[in-house]
C-alpha positions as a printed NumPy array, in Angstrom:
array([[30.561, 33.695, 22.538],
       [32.892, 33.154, 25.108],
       [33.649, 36.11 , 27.497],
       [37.306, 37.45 , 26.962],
       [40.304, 36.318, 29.653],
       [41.588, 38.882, 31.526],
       [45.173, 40.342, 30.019],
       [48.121, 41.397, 32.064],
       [50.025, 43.975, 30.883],
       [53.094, 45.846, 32.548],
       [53.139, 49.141, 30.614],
       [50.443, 51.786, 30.137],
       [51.432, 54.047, 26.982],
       [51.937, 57.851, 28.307],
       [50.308, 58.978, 25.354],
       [46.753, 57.642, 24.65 ],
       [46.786, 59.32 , 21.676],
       [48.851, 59.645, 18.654],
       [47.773, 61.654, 15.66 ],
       [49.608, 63.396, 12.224],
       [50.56 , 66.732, 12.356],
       [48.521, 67.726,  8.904],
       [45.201, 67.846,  9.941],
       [43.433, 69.034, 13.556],
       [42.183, 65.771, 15.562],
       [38.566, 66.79 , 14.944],
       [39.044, 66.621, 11.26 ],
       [40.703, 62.928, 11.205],
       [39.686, 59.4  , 11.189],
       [40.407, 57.344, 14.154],
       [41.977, 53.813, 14.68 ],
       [41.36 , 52.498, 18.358],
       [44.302, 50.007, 19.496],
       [43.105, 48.006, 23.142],
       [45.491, 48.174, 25.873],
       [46.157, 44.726, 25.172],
       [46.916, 44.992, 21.355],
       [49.649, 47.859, 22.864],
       [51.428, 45.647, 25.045],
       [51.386, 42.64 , 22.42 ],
       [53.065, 44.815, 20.171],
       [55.408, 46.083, 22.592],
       [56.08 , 42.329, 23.836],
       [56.763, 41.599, 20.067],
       [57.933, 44.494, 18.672],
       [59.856, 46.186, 20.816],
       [61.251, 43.35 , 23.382],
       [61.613, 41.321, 20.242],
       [60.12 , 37.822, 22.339],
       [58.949, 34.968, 20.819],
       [55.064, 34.67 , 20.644],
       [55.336, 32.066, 23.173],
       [57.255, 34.122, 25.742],
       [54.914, 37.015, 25.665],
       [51.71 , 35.261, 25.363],
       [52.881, 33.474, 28.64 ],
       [53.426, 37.385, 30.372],
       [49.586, 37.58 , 28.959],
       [48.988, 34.975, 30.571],
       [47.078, 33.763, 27.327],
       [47.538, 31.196, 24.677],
       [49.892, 31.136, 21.78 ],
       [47.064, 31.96 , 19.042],
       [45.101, 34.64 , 20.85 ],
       [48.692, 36.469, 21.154],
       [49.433, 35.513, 17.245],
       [45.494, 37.474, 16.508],
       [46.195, 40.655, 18.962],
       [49.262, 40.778, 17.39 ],
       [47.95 , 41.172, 13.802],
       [45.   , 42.982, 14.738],
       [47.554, 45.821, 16.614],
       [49.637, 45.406, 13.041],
       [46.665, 46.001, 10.85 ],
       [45.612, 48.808, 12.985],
       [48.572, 50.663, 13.181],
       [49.258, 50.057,  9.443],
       [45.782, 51.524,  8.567],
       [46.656, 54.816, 10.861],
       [50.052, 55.438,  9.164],
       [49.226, 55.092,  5.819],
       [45.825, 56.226,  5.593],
       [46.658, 59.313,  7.8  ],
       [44.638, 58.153, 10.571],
       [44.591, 58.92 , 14.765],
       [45.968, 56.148, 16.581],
       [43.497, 56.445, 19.859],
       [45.175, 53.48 , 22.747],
       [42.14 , 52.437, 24.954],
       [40.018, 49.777, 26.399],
       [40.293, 46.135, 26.369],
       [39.893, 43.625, 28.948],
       [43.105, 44.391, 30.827],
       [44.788, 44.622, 34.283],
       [47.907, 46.   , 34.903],
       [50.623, 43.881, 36.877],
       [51.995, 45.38 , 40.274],
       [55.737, 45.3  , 40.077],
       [56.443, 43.13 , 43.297],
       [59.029, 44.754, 46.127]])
């Protein structure tokens, strides 16, 4: 298998963790969204781009955006409506320096 590519990202969520309030965090499941399945969905979501645009701020093809992009749905969805902790860590990521 083919090591992964290096993903930009701009943002870095505040909150690594998000979790219901009906349960204690040692009593639910968790989900674990990478840093780059965060910013896809925040590229897509959020910014509303094409899949083009944002896989180019990736700097990554068209399709690997298109699978982080469903794999960040899929996760999210499986948090929310099975009552799950959404945990945001890891992936292979570096975060892009805002030039002066």
């Amino acid at each position: 298998m083919r090591p992964k590519k290096t993903r930009w990202i701009k943002c870095v969520p505040g909150e690594r963790c998000f979790k219901p309030l009906c349960k204690p965090l040692s009593k639910l499941e968790t989900v674990f969204l990478t840093l780059d399945e965060f910013e896809a969905v925040r590229l897509a979501c959020l910014e509303g781009l094409k899949q083009v645009d944002a896989a180019k701020k990736l700097k990554i093809s068209r399709p690997t955006f298109s699978r982080i992009l469903t794999s960040a749905q899929n996760k999210i969805a499986d948090g929310l409506v099975n009552i799950k902790a959404i945990r945001i860590e890891g992936g292979c990521c570096k975060i892009k320096r805002r030039s002066k």
